[in-house]
mmCIF file of the N, C-alpha and C atoms, coordinates in Angstrom:
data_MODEL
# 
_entry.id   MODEL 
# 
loop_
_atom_site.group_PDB 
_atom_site.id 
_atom_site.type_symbol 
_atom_site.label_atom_id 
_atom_site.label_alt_id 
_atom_site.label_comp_id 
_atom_site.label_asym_id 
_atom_site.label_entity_id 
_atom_site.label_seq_id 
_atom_site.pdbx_PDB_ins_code 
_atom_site.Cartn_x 
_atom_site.Cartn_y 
_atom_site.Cartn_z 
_atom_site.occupancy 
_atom_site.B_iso_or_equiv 
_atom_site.pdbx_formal_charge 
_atom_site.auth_seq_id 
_atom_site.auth_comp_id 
_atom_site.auth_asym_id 
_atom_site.auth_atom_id 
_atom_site.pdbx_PDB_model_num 
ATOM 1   N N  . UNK A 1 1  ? 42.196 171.531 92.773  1.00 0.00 ? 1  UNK A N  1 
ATOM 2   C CA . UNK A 1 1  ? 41.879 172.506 91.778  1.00 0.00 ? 1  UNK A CA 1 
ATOM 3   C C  . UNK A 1 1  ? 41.105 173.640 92.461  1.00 0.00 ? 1  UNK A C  1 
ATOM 4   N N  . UNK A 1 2  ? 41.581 175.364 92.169  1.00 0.00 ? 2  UNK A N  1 
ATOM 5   C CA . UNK A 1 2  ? 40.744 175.896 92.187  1.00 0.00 ? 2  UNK A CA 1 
ATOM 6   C C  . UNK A 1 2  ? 39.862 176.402 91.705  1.00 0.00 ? 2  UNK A C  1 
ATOM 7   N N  . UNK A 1 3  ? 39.160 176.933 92.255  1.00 0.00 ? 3  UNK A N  1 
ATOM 8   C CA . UNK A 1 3  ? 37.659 177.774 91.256  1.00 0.00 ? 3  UNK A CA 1 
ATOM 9   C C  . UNK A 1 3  ? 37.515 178.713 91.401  1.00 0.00 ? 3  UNK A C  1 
ATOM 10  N N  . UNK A 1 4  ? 37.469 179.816 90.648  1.00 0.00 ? 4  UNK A N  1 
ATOM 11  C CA . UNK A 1 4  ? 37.333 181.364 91.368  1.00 0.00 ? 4  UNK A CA 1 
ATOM 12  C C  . UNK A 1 4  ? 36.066 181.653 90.615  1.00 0.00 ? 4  UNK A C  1 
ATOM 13  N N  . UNK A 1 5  ? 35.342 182.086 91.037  1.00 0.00 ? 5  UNK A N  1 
ATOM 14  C CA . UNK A 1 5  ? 33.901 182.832 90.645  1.00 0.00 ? 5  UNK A CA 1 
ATOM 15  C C  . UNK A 1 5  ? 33.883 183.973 91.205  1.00 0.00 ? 5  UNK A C  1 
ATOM 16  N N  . UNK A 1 6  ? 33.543 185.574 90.656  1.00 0.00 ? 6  UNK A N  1 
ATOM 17  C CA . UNK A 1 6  ? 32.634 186.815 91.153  1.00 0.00 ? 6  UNK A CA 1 
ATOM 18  C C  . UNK A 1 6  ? 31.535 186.632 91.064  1.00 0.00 ? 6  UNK A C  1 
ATOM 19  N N  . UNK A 1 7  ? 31.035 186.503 91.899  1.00 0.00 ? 7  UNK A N  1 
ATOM 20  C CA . UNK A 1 7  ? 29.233 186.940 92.289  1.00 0.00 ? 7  UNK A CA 1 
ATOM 21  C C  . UNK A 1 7  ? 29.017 188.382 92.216  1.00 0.00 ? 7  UNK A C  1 
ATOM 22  N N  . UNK A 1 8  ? 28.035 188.996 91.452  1.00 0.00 ? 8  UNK A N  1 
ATOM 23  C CA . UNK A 1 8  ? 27.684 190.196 91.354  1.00 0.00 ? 8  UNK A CA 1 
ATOM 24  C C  . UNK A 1 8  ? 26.423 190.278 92.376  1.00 0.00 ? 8  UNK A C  1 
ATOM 25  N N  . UNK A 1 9  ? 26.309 190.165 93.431  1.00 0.00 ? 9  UNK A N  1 
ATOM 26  C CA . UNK A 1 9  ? 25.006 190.527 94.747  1.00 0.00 ? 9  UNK A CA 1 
ATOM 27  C C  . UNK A 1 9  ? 24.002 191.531 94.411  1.00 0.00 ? 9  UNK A C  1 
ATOM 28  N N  . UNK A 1 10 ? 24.085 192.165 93.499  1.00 0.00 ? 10 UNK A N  1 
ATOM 29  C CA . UNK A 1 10 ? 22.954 193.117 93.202  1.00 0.00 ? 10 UNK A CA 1 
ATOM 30  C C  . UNK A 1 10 ? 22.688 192.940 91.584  1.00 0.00 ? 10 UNK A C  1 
ATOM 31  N N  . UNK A 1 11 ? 22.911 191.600 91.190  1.00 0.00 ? 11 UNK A N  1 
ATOM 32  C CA . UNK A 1 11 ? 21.938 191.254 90.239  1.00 0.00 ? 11 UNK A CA 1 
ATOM 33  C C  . UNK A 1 11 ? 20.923 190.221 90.944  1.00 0.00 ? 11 UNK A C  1 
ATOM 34  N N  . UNK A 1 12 ? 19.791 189.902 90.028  1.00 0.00 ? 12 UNK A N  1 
ATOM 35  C CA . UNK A 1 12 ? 18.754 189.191 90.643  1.00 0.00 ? 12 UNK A CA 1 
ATOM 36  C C  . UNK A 1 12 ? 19.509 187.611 90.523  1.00 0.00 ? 12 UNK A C  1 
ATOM 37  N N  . UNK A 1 13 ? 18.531 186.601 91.459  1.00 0.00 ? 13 UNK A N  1 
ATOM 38  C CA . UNK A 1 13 ? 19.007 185.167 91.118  1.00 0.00 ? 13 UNK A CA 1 
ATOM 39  C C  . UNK A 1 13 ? 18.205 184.793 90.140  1.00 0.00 ? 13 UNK A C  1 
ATOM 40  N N  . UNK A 1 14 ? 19.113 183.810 89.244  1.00 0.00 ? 14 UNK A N  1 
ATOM 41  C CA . UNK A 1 14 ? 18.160 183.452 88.452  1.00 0.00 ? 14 UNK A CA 1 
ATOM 42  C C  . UNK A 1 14 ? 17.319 182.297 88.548  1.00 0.00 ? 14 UNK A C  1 
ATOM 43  N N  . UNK A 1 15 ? 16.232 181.216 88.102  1.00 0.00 ? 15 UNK A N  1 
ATOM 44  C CA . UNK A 1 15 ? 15.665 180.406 88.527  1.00 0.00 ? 15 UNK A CA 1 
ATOM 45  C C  . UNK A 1 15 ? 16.113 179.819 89.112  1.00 0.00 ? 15 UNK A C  1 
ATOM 46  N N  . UNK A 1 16 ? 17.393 179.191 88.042  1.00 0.00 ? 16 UNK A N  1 
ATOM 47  C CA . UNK A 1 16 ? 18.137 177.921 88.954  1.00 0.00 ? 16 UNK A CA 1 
ATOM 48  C C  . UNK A 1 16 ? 18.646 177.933 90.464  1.00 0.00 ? 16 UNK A C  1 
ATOM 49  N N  . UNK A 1 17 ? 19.221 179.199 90.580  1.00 0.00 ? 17 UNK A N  1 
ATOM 50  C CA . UNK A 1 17 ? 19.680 179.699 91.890  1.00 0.00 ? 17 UNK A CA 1 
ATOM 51  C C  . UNK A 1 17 ? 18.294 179.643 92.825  1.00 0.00 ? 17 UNK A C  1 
ATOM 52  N N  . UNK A 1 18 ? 17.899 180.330 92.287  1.00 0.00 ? 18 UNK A N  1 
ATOM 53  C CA . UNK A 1 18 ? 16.465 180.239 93.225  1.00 0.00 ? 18 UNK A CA 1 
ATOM 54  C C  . UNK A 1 18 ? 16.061 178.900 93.658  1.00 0.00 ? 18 UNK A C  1 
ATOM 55  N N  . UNK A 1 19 ? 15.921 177.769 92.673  1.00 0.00 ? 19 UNK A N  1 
ATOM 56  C CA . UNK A 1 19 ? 15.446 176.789 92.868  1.00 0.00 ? 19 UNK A CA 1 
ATOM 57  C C  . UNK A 1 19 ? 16.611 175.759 93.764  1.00 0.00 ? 19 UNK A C  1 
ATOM 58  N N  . UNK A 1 20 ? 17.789 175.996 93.917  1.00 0.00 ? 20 UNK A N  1 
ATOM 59  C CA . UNK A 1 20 ? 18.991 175.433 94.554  1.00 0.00 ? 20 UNK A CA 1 
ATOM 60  C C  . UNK A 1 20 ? 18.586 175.777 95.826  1.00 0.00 ? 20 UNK A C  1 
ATOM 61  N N  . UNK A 1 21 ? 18.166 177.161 96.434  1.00 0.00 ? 21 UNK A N  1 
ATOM 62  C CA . UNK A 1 21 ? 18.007 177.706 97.949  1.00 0.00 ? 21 UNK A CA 1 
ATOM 63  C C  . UNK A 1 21 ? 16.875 177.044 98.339  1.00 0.00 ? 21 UNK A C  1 
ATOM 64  N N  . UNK A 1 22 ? 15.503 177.186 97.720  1.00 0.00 ? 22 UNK A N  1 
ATOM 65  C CA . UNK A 1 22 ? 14.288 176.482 98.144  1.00 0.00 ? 22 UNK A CA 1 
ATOM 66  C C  . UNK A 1 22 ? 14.674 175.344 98.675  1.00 0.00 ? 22 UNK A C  1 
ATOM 67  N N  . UNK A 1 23 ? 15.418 174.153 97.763  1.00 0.00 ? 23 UNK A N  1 
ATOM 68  C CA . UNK A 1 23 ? 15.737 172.886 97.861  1.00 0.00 ? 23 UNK A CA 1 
ATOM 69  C C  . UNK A 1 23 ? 16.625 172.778 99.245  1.00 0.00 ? 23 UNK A C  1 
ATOM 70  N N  . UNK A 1 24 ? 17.583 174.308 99.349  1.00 0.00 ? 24 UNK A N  1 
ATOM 71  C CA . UNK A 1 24 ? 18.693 173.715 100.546 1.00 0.00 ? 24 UNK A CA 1 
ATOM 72  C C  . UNK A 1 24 ? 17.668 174.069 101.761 1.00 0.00 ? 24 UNK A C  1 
ATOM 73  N N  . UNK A 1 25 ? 16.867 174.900 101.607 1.00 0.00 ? 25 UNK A N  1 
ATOM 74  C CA . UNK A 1 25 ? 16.164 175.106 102.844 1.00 0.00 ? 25 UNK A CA 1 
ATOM 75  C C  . UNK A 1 25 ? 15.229 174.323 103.466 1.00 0.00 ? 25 UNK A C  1 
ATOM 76  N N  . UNK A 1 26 ? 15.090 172.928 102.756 1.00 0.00 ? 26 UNK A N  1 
ATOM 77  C CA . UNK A 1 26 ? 14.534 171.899 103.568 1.00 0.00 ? 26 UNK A CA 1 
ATOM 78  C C  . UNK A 1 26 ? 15.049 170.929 103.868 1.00 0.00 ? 26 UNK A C  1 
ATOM 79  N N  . UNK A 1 27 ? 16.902 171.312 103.749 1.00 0.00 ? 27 UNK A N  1 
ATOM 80  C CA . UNK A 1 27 ? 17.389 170.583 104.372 1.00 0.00 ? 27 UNK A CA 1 
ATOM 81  C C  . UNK A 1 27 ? 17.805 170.369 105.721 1.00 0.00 ? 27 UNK A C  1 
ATOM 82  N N  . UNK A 1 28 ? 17.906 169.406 106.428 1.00 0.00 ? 28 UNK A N  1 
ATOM 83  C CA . UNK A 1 28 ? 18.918 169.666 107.570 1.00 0.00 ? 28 UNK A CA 1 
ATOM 84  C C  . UNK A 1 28 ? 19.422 170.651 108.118 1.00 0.00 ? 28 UNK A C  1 
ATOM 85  N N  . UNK A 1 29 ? 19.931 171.218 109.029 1.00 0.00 ? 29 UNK A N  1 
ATOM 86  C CA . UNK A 1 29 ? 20.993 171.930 109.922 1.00 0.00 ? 29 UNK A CA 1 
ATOM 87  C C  . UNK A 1 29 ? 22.012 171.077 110.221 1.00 0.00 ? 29 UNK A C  1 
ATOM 88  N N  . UNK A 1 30 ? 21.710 169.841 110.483 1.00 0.00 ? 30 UNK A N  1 
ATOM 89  C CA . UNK A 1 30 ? 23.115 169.123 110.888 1.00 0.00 ? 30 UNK A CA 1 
ATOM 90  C C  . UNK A 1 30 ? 23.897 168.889 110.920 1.00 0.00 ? 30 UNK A C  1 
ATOM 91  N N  . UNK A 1 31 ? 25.100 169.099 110.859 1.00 0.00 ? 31 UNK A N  1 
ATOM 92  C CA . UNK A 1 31 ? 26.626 169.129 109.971 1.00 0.00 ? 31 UNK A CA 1 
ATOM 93  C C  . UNK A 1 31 ? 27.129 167.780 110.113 1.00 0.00 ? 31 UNK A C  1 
ATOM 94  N N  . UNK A 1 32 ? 26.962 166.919 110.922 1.00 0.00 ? 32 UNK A N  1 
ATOM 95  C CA . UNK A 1 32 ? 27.443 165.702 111.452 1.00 0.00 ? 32 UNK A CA 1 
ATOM 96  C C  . UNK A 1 32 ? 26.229 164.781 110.610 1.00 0.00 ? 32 UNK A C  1 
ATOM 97  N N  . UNK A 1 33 ? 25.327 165.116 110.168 1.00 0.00 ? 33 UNK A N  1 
ATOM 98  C CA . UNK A 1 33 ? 24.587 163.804 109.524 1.00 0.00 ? 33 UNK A CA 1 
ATOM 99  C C  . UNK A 1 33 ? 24.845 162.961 108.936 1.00 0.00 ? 33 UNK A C  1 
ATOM 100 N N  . UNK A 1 34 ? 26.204 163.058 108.005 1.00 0.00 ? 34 UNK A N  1 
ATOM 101 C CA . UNK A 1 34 ? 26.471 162.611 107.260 1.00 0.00 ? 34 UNK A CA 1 
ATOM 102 C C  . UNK A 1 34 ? 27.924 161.689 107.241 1.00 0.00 ? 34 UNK A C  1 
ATOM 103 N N  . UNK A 1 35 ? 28.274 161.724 108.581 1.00 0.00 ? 35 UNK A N  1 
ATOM 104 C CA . UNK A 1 35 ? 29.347 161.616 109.118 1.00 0.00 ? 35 UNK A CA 1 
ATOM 105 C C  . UNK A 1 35 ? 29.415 160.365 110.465 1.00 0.00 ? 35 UNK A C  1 
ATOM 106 N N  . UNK A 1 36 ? 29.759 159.028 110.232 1.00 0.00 ? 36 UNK A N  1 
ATOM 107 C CA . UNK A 1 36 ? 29.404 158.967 111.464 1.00 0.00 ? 36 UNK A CA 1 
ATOM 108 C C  . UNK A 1 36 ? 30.555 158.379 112.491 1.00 0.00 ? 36 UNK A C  1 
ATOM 109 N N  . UNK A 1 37 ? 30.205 158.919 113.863 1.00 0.00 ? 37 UNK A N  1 
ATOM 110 C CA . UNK A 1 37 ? 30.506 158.893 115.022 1.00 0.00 ? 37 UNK A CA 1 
ATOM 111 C C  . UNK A 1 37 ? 32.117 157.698 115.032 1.00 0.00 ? 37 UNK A C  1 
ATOM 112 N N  . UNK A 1 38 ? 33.662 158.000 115.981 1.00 0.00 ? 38 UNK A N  1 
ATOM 113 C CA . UNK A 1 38 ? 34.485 157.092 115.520 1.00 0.00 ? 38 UNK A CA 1 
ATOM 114 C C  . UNK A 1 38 ? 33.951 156.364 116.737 1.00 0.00 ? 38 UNK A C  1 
ATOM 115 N N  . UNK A 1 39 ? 34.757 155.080 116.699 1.00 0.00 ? 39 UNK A N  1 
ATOM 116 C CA . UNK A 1 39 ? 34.516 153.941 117.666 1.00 0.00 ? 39 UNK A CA 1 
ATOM 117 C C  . UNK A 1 39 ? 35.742 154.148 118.524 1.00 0.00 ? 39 UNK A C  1 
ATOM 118 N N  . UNK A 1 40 ? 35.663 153.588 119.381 1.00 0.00 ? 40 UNK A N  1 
ATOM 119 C CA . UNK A 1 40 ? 36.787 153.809 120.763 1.00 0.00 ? 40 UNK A CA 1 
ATOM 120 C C  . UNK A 1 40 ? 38.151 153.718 120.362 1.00 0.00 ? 40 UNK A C  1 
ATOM 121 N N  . UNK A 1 41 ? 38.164 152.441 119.172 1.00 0.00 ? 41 UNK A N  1 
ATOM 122 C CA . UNK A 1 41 ? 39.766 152.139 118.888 1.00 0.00 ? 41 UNK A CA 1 
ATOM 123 C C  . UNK A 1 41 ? 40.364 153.027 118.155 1.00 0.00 ? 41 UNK A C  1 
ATOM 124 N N  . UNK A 1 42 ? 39.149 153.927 117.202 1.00 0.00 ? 42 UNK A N  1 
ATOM 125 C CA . UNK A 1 42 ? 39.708 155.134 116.054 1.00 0.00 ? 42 UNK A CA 1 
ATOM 126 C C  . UNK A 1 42 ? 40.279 156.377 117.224 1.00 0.00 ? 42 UNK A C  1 
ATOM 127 N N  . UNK A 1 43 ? 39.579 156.567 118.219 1.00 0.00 ? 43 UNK A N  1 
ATOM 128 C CA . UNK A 1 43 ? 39.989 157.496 119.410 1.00 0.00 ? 43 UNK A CA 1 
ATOM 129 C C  . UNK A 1 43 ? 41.045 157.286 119.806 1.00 0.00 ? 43 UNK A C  1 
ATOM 130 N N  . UNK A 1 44 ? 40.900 156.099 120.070 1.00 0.00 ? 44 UNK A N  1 
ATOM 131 C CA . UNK A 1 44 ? 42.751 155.585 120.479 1.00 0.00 ? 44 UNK A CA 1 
ATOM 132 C C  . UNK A 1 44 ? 43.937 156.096 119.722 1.00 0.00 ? 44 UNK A C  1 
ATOM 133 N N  . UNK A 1 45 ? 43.748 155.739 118.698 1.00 0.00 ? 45 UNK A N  1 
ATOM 134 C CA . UNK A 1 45 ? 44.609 156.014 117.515 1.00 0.00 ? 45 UNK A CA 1 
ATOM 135 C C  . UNK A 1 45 ? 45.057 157.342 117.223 1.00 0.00 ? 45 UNK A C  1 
ATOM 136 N N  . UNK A 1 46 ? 43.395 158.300 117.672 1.00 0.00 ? 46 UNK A N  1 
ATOM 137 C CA . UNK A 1 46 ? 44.280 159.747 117.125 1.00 0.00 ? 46 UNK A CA 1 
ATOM 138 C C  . UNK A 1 46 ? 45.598 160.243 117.874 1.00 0.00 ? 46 UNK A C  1 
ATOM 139 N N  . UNK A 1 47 ? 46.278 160.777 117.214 1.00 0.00 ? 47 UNK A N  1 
ATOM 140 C CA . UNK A 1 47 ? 48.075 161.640 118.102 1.00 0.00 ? 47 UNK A CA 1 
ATOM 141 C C  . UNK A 1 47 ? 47.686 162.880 118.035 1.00 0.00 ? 47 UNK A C  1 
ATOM 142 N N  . UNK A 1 48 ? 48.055 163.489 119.285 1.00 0.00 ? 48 UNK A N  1 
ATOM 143 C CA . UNK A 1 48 ? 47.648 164.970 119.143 1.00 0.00 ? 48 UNK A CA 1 
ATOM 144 C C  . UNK A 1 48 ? 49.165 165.527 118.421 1.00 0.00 ? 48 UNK A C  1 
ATOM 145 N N  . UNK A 1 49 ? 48.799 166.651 117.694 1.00 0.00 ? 49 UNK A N  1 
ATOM 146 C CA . UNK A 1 49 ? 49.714 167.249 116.726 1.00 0.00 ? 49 UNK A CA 1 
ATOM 147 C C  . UNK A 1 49 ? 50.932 167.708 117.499 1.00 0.00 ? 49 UNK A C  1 
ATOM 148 N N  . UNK A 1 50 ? 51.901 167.717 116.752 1.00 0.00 ? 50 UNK A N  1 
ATOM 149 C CA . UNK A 1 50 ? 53.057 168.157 117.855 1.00 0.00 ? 50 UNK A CA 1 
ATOM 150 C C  . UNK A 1 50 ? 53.849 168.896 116.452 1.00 0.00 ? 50 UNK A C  1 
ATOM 151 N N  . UNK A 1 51 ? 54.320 170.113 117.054 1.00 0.00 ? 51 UNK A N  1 
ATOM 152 C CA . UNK A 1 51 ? 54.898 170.844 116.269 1.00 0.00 ? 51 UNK A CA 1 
ATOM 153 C C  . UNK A 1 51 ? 56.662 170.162 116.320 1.00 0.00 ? 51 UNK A C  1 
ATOM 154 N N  . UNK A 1 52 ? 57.029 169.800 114.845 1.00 0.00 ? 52 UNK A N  1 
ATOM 155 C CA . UNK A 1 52 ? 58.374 169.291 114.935 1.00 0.00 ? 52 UNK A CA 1 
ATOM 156 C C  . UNK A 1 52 ? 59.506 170.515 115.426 1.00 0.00 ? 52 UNK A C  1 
ATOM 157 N N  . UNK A 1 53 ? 59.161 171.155 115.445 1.00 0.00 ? 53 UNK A N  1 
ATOM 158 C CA . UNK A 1 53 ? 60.144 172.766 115.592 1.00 0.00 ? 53 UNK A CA 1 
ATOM 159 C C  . UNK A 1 53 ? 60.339 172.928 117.348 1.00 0.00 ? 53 UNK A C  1 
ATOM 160 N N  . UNK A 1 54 ? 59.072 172.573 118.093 1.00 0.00 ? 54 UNK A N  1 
ATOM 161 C CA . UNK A 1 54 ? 59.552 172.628 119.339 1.00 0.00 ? 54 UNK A CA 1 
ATOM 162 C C  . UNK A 1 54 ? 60.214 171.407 120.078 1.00 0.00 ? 54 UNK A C  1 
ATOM 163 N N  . UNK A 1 55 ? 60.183 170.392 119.271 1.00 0.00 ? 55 UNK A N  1 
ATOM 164 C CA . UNK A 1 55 ? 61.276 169.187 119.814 1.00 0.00 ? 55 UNK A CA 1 
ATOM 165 C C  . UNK A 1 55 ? 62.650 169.727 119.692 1.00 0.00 ? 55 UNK A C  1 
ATOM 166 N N  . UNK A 1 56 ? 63.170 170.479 118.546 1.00 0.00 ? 56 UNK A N  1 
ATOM 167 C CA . UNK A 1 56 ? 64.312 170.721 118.039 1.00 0.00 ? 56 UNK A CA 1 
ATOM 168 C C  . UNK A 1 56 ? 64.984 171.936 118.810 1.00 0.00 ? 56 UNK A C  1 
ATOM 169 N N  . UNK A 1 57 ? 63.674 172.362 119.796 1.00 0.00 ? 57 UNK A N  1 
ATOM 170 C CA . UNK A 1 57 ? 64.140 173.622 120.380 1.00 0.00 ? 57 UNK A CA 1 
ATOM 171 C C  . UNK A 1 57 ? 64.453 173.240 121.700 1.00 0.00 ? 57 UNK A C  1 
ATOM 172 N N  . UNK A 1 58 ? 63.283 172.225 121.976 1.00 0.00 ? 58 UNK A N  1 
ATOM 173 C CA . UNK A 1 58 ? 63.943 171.516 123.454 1.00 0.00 ? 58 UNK A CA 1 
ATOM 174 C C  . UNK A 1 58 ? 64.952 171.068 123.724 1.00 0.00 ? 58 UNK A C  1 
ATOM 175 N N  . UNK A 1 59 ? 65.849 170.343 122.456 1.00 0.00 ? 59 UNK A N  1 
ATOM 176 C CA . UNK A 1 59 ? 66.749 169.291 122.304 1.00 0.00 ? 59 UNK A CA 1 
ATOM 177 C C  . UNK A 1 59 ? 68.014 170.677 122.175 1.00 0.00 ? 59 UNK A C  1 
ATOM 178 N N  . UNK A 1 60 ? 67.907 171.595 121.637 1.00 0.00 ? 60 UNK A N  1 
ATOM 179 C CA . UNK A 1 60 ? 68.726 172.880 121.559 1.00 0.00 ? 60 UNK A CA 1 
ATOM 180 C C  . UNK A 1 60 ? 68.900 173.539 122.511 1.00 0.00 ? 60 UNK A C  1 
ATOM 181 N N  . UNK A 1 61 ? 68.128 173.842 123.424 1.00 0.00 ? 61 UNK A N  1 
ATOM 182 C CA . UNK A 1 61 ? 68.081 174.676 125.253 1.00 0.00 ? 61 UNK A CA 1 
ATOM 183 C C  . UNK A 1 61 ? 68.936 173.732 126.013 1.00 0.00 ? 61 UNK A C  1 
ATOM 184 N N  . UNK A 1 62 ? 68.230 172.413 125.723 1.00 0.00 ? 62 UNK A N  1 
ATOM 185 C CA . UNK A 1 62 ? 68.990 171.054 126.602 1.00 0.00 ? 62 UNK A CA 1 
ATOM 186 C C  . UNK A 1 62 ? 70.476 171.346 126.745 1.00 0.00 ? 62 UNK A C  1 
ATOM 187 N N  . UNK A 1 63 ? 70.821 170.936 125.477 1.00 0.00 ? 63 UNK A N  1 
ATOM 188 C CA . UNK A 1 63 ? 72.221 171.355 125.306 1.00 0.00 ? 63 UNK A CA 1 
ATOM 189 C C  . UNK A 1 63 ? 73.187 172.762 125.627 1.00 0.00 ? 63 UNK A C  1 
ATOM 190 N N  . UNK A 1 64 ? 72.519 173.651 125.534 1.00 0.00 ? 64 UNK A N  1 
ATOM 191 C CA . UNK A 1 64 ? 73.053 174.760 125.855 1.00 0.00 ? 64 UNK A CA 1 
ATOM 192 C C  . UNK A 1 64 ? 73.395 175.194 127.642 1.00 0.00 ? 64 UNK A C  1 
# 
């Protein structure tokens, strides 16, 4: 689902807003906190992405 909101930037915030920033500003920086670390076998596992379009092009030159 999306959400579209306009923010008008040159109206004031109102409490709540205000009181949302105070609160985020003693949070963390960390982006990974919340997230944790894979184990060797999840590493294993990842496939690096392969575009299906350049198999089909290799397999097409081949032939030609």
């Amino acid at each position: 689902m999306i959400i579209r909101k306009e923010i008008d930037v040159k109206k004031p915030l109102t409490d709540v807003q205000r009181q949302m920033l105070e609160a985020l500003q003693d949070q963390p920086t960390d982006p990974d906190n919340d997230i944790p670390e894979l184990t060797e076998e999840q590493i294993r596992q990842l496939h690096p992405r392969r575009n299906p379009y350049a198999t089909r092009l290799k397999k097409h030159r081949s032939q030609g």
